[in-house]
C-alpha positions in Angstrom: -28.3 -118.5 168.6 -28.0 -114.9 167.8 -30.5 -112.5 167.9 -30.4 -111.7 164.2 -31.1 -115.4 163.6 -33.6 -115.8 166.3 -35.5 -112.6 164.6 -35.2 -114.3 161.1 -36.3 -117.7 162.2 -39.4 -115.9 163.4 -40.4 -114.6 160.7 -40.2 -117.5 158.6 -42.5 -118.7 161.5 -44.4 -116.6 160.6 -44.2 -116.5 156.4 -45.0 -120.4 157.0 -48.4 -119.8 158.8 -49.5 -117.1 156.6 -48.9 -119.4 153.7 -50.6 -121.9 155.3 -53.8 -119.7 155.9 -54.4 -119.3 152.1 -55.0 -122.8 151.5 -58.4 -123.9 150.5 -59.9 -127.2 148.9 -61.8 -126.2 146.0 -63.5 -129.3 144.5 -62.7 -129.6 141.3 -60.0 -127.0 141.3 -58.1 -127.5 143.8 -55.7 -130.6 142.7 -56.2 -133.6 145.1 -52.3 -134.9 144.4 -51.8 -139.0 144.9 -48.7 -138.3 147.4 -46.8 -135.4 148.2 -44.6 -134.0 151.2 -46.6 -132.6 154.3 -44.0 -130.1 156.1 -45.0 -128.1 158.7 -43.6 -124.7 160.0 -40.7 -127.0 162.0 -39.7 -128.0 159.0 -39.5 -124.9 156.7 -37.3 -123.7 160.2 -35.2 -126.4 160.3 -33.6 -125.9 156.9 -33.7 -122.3 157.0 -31.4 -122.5 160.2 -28.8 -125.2 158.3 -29.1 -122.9 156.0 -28.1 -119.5 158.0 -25.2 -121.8 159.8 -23.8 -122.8 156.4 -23.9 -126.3 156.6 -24.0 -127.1 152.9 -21.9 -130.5 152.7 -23.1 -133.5 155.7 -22.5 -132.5 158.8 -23.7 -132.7 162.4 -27.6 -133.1 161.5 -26.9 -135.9 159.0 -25.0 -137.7 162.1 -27.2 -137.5 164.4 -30.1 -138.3 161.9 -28.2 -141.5 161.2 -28.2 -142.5 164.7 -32.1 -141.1 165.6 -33.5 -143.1 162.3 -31.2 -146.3 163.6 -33.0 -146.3 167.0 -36.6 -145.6 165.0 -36.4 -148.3 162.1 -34.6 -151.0 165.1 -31.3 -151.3 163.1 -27.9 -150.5 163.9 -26.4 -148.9 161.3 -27.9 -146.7 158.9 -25.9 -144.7 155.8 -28.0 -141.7 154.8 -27.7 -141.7 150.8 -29.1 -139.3 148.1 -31.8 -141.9 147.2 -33.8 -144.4 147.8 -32.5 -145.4 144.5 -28.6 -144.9 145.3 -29.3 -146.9 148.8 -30.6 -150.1 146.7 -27.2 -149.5 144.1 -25.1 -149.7 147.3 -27.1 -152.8 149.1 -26.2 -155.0 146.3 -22.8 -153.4 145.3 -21.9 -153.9 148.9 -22.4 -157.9 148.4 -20.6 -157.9 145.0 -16.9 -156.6 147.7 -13.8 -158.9 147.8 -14.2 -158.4 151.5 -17.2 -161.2 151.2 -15.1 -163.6 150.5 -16.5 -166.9 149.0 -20.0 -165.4 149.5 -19.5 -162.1 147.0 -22.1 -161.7 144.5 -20.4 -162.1 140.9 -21.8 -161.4 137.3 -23.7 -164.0 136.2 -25.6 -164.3 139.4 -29.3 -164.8 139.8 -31.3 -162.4 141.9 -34.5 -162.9 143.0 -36.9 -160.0 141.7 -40.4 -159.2 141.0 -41.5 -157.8 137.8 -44.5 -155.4 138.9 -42.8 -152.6 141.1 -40.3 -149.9 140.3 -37.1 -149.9 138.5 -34.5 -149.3 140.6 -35.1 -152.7 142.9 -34.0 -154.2 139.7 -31.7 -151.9 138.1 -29.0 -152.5 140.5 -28.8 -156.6 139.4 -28.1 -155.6 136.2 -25.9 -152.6 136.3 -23.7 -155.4 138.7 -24.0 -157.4 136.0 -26.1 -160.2 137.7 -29.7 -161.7 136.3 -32.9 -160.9 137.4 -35.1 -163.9 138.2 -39.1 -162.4 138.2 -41.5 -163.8 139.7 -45.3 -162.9 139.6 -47.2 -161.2 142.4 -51.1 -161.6 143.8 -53.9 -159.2 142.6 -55.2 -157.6 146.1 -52.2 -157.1 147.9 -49.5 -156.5 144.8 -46.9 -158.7 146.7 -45.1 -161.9 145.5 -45.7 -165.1 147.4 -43.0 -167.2 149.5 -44.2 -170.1 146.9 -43.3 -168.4 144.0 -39.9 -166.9 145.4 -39.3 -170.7 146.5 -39.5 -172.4 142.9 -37.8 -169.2 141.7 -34.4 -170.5 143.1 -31.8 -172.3 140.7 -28.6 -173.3 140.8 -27.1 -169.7 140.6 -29.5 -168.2 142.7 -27.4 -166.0 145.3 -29.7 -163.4 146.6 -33.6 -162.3 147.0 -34.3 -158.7 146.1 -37.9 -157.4 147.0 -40.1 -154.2 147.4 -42.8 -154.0 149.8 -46.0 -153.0 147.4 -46.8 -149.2 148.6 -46.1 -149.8 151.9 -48.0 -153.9 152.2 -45.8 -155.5 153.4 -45.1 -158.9 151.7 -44.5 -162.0 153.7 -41.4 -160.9 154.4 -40.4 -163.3 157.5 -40.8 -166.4 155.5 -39.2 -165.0 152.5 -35.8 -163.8 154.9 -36.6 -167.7 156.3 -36.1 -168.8 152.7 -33.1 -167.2 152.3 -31.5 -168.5 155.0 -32.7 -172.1 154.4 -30.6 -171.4 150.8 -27.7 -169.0 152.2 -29.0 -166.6 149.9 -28.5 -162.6 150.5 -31.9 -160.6 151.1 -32.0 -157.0 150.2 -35.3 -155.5 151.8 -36.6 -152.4 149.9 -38.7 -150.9 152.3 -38.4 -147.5 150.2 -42.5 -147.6 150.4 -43.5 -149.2 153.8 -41.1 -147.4 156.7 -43.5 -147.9 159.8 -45.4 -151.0 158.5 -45.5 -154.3 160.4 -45.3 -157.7 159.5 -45.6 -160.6 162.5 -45.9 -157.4 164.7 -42.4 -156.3 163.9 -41.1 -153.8 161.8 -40.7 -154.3 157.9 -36.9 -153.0 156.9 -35.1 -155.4 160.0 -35.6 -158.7 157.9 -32.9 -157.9 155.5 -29.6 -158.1 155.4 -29.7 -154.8 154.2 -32.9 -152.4 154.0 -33.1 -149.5 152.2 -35.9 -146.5 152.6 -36.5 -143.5 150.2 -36.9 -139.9 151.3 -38.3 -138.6 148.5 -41.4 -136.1 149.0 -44.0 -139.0 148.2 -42.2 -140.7 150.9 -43.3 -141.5 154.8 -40.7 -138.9 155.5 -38.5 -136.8 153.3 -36.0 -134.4 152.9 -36.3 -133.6 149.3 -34.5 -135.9 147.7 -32.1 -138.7 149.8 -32.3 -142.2 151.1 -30.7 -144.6 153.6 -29.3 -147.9 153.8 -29.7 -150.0 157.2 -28.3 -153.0 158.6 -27.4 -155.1 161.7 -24.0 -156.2 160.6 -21.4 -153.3 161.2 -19.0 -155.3 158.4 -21.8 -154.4 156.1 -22.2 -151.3 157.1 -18.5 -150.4 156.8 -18.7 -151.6 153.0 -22.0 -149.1 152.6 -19.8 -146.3 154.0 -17.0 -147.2 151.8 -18.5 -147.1 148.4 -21.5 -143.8 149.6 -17.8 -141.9 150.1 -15.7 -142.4 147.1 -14.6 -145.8 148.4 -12.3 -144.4 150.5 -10.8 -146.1 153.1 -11.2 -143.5 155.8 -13.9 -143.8 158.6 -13.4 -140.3 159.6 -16.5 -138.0 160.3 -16.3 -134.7 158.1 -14.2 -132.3 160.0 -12.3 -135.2 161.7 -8.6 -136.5 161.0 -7.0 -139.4 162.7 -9.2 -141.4 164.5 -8.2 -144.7 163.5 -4.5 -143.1 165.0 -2.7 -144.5 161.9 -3.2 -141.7 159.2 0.3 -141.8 158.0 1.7 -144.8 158.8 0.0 -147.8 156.5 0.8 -149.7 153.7 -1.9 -149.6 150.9 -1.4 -151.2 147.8 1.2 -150.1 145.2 1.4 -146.5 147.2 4.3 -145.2 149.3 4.5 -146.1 153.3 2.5 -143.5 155.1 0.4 -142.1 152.3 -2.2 -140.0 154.1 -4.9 -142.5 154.6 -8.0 -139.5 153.8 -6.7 -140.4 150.2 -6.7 -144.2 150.2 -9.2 -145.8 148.2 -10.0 -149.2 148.7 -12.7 -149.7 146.8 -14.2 -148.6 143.2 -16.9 -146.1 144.7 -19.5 -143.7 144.0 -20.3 -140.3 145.8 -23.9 -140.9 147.0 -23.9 -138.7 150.1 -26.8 -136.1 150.7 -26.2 -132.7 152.8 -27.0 -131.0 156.1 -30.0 -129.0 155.3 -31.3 -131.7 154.1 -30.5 -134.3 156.7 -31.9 -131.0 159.2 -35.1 -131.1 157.4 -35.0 -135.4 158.1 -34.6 -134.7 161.7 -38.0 -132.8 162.2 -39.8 -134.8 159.8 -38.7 -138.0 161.8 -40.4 -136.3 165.0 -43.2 -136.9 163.3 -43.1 -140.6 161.7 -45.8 -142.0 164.0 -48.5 -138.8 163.4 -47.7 -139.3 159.5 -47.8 -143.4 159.9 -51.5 -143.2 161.5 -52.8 -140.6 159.1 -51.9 -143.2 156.2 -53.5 -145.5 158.0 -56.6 -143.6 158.8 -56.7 -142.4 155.2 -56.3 -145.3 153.7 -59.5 -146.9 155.5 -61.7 -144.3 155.1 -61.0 -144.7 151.6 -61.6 -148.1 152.1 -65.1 -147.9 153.9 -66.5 -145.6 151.2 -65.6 -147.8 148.0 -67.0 -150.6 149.8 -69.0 -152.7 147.4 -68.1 -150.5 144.5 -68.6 -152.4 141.2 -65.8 -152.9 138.4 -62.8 -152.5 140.8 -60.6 -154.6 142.8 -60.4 -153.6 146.2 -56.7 -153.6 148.1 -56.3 -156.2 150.7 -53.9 -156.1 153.2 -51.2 -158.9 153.3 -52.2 -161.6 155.9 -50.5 -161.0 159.2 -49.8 -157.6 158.4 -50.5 -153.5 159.4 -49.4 -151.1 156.4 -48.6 -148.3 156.7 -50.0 -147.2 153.3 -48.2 -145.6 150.8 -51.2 -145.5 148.1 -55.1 -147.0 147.9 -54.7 -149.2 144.4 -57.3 -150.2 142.5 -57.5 -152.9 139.4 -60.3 -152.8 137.1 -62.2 -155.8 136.4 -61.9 -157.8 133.2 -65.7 -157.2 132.6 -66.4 -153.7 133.9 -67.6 -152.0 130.9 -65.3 -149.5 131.4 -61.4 -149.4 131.2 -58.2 -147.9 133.1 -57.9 -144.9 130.7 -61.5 -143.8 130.9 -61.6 -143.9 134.7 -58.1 -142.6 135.3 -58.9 -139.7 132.8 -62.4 -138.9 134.3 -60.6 -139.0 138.1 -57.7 -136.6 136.5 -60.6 -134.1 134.8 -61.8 -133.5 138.1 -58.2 -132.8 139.6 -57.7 -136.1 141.1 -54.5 -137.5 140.5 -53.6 -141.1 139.9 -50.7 -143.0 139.5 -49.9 -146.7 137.6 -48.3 -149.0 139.6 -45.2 -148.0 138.9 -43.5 -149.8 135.7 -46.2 -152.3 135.6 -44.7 -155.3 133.9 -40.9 -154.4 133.7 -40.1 -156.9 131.0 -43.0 -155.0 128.7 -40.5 -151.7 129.2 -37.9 -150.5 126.7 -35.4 -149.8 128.8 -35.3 -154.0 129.6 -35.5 -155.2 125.6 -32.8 -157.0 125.3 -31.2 -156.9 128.7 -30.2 -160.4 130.2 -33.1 -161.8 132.7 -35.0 -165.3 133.5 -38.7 -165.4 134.0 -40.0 -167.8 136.4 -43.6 -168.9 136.2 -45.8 -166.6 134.7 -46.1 -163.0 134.7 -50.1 -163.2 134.1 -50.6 -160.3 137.0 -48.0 -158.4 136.4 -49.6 -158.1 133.1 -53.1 -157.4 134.7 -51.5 -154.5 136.3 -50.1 -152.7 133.4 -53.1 -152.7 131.9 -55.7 -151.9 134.5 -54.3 -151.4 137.7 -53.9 -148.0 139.1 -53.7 -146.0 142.1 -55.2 -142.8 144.4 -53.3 -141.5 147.2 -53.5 -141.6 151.2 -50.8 -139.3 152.5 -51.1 -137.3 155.1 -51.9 -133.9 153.4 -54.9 -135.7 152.1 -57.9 -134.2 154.4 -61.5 -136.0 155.1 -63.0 -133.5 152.5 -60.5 -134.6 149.9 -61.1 -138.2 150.6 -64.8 -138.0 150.6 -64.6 -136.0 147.3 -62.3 -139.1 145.9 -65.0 -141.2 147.3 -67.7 -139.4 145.9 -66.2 -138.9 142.2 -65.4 -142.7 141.8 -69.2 -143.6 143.1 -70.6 -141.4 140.4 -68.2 -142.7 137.2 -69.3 -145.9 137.8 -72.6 -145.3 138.2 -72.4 -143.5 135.1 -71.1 -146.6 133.2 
């Protein structure tokens, strides 16, 4: 490092810290936000230094992030993506590939689904042109049950598609059991739950793929971008594939050759030789994210188990202090399980004597912010009128949820003062009631 860049590195060392020092919770000002990145002055450095080194396209950091997330999540390959979104379009895409044989996912295909959660665990079934099968999920924890997945399955039933519910875990062993016991495909989002257990093992290894989300109201982010994981390097080869273009190629950035055939293959209808950087095999996308973003992944991931206790922490305190509160469902965590929470949700009771939209707004007028659980109900949503889709069972809670389920947040940059104001505010709206 030169000294130039070691002098401007310092400084923003030091522009971080004075930042930092002009921070101040003002309750009822100062805007308590429901999720958010916490960065640190590592982090600001980090992408300052990509930057200053020009590494604006992937590069060295997003190869070694790939390999330093792979040994944290317990998988062996991972695919950095630019979304948690683009990493579920590839899981499924991947299974959809001639290379799978009499296995491959065709249209017409049923996927297991639930309907409460967020669009793009769905989304990805029908822009393959498959069905989504939803099932129903539990009030308390927000997850389906290994039941209801169970007498979901039909005839063309082919794969099991399902999002942890901010970060509780569903009972995700006997669900991937399921869909073994049916040779079905299971794609685990685990976009909301990276560090959460299930069975005392890591939620994101059940799958045959698992995706994760690194967007700022993520357990880790770097701005925008995702991954894809697996432990089955022919899956892993497809991901790669159809994230670059769906080239053929393997070759890192900056590398040529390294299968030692470049220019001597036959690919299709092109000429012998035809420089295999420019073979496509595939019909594929281009999903990649960049250095300074995969730099600013590398110091954040340094801190996964300081940002995976916080939630934790947070999370109970909120817990503790709502304890008997009246009108409100409390969270429960799934049996067998240790979130690693991505929000504190909250349902209102039937009876209350108050609804969603007068608590919600009363929490929001004193700078609280609150989120719904996502899309709610997904068939209640426009963008799903008319689309193609089986119901199985009833959707009775998913329904609940829409209408009076909501939620506050634990992230790390939450502090005790903020959490005992959230605390504090909710005791005194109901009390009001």
């Amino acid at each position: 490092m030169s000294d130039s860049q070691e002098y401007i590195l310092e400084l923003v060392r030091k522009y971080h810290r004075e930042k930092e020092q002009q921070r101040e919770f003002v309750p009822g000002k100062t805007l308590v936000m429901p999720s958010g990145a916490t960065l640190d002055e590592d982090d600001r450095v980090a992408m300052v230094e990509a930057a200053l080194n020009m590494r604006i396209a992937v590069g060295s950091s997003a190869i070694e992030l790939e390999r330093q997330l792979g040994r944290s999540l317990h998988r062996r390959k991972v695919h950095l993506t630019n979304s948690g979104s683009s990493a579920n379009l590839l899981a499924l895409t991947a299974l959809t590939q001639p290379e799978m044989g009499d296995e491959r996912l065709k249209p017409g295909d049923e996927v297991i689904t639930v309907a409460a959660g967020f669009p793009t665990t769905v989304n990805p079934i029908l822009q393959n042109h498959m069905t989504p099968v939803f099932v129903d999920v539990e009030l308390g924890t927000y997850n389906t049950t290994v039941e209801r997945v169970a007498e979901a399955i039909g005839p063309r039933t082919r794969a099991i598609m399902i999002a942890h519910a901010l970060g509780n875990p569903f009972p995700v062993a006997e669900v991937a059991a399921l869909a073994k016991e049916h040779g079905l495909f299971f794609v685990e989002d685990n976009c909301d739950a990276v560090g959460s257990l299930y069975n005392g093992r890591l939620c994101g290894t059940y799958g045959d793929f698992s995706t994760v989300s690194f967007y700022p109201a993520h357990h880790l982010t770097m701005g925008e971008g995702g991954c894809v994981t697996t432990d089955r390097p022919r899956l892993a080869r497809l991901i790669e594939s159809l994230r670059d273009w769906g080239r053929d190629c393997w070759c890192e950035p900056g590398e040529n050759d390294t299968c030692g055939k470049r220019y001597c293959q036959q690919f299709g209808g092109l000429p012998y030789g035809y420089d295999h950087k420019y073979t496509f095999s595939r019909v594929g996308f281009n999903l990649k994210t960049t250095d300074v973003q995969a730099a600013l992944g590398l110091s954040q991931l340094q801190r996964l188990p300081e940002f995976d206790a916080a939630r934790r922490r947070n999370w109970w305190r909120l817990r503790e202090g709502l304890d008997g509160i009246p009108g409100l469902v409390m969270p429960v965590p799934q049996p067998g399980s240790d979130p690693s929470w991505f929000g504190y949700i909250l349902t209102v009771e039937e009876n209350a004597g108050f609804d969603r939209n007068e608590i919600v707004s009363f929490l929001e007028s004193r700078r609280i912010g609150t989120r719904m659980l996502f899309a709610g109900n997904l068939t209640r949503q426009p963008a799903y009128q008319g689309q193609n889709y089986r119901v199985s069972g009833t959707l009775e809670n998913s329904d609940v949820i829409t209408e009076r389920t909501f939620w506050i947040g634990v992230f790390p940059g939450l502090t005790d003062e903020m959490l005992d104001y959230m605390i504090s505010s909710l005791w005194e709206f109901v009390r009001g009631r």
